[in-house]
N, C-alpha and C positions, 0 to 999 in steps of 0.2 A: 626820635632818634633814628628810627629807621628812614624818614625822608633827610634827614641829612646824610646820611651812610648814602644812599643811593643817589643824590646830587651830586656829594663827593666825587662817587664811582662813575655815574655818567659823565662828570667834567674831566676827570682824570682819560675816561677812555678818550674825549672829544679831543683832549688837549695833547695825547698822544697819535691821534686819525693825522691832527694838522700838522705835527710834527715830521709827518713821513717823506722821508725825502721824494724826491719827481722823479717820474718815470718818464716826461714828454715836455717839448719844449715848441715853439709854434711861434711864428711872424706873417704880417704879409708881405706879399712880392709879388710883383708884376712879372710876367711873363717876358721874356725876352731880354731877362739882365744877364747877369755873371755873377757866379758862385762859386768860392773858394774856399776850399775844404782842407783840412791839415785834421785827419784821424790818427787816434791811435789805433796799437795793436786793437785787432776783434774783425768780429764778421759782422760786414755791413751791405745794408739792400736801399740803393740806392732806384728811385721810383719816380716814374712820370705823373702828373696828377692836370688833371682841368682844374684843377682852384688856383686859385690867385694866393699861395702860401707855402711859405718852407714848414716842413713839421716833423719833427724827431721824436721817434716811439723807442725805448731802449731797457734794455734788462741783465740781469748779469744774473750767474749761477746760484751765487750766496748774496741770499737778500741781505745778509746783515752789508756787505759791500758797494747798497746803492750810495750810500752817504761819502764811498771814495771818487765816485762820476763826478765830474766838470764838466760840464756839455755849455759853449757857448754859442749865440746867433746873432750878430749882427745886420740890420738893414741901413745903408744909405743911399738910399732913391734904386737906381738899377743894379747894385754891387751890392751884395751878400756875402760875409764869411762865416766860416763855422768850423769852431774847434771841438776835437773831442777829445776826454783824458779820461778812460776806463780803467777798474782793473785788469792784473793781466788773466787770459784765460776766462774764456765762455763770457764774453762780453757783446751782445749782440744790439746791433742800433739797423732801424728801419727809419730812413729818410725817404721826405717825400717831395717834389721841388715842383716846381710847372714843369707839364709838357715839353713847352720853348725853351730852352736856359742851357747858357754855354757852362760849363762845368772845369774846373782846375782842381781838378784831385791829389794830393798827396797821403798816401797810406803806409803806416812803419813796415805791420806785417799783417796777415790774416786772409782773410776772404770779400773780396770787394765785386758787387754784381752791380750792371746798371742797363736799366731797361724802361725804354718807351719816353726817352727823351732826346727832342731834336735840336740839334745846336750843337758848337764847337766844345770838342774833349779832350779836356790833356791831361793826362794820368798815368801816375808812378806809384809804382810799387816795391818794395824792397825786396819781401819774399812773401810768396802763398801762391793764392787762385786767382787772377783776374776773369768777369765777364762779362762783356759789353756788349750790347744788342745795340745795335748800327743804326736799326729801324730798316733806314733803305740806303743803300753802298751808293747809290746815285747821286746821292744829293750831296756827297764830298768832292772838295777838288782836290784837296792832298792827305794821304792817308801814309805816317810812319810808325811802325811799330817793332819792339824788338825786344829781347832776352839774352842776358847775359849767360844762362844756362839752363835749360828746361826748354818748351815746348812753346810753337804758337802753331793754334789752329784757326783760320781766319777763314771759315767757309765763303764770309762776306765777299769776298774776295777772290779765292778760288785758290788760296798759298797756304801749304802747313810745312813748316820746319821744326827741328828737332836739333839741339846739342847745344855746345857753346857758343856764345856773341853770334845769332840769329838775328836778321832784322830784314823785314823789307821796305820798300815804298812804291808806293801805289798812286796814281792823278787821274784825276776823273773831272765829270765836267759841273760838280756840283759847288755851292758855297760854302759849307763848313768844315772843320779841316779835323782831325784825330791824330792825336798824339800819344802813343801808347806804349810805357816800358817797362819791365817786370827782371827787376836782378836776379830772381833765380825762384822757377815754380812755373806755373802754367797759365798761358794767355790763351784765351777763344774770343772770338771778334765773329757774331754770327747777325744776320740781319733777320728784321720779325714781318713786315711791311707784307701785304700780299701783292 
């Protein structure tokens, strides 16, 4: 009686382990395609990587609320999209992409960081924090960015404004181009490169 009470109990736990919703999500992808992102609300860290792989680490406040995340990833050949649909509040997702990879960002609201990846970026935001590490400001030939109300600090650059419908543009004599808009909160655009 007792080894079945305990089969029981260990299948019962096993069968609740496999049950648990994911917390990661992971493809391969070559370096050098384009990635298209549509996030929702939350805070997201957006990450350079030497692997040949998109990979999403993601967590939320109340664990009983994994099983409300939708996180999708699509790959066809050098194009990548990726949805995310969290709960609202304390929803954090760590994305990881190649090094190379041009980026098209859309974010409802929250905190969006992106650092240590080279290639073309165009990214909106509705309201929060934007932060982009540029890598190195050289290697752009057109750089536009702008806020509707709040703040951009573009050290990259050597431009900080401050109020309503702020915006500059910047040309240089590199190949990748930055697109960068923020309805209302705060933009830094800083470069990491030595």
């Amino acid at each position: 009686m007792r080894i079945v009470l305990a089969a029981l109990l260990l299948g019962g736990i096993a069968a609740a382990h496999a049950a648990a919703p994911a917390t990661s999500l992971e493809r391969p992808f070559a370096a050098g395609g384009r990635i298209t992102m549509d996030l929702s609300a939350g805070e997201y860290d957006i990450t350079g990587s030497p692997d040949g792989r998109i990979r999403l680490d993601w967590e939320v406040e109340d664990s009983d609320r994994l099983e409300d995340v939708d996180n999708r990833l699509t790959v066809a050949g050098s194009e990548a999209r990726l949805d995310t649909d969290g709960p609202s509040g304390h929803f954090r997702v760590r994305i990881q992409v190649p090094a190379q990879s041009n980026l098209h960002v859309r974010l409802t609201a929250g905190e969006l960081r992106i650092k240590g990846i080279e290639g073309d970026k165009d990214v909106e935001l509705h309201a929060g924090e934007l932060d982009i590490d540029v890598v190195r400001p050289e290697d752009y030939g057109h750089v536009d960015a702008g806020v509707w109300a709040g703040e951009i600090h573009a050290s990259a650059f050597s431009i900080t404004k401050e109020g309503l419908f702020r915006s500059f543009d910047w040309s240089g004599k590199g190949k990748y181009r930055l697109h960068a808009h923020l309805k209302a909160g705060e933009m830094r655009l800083h470069g990491s490169a030595k």
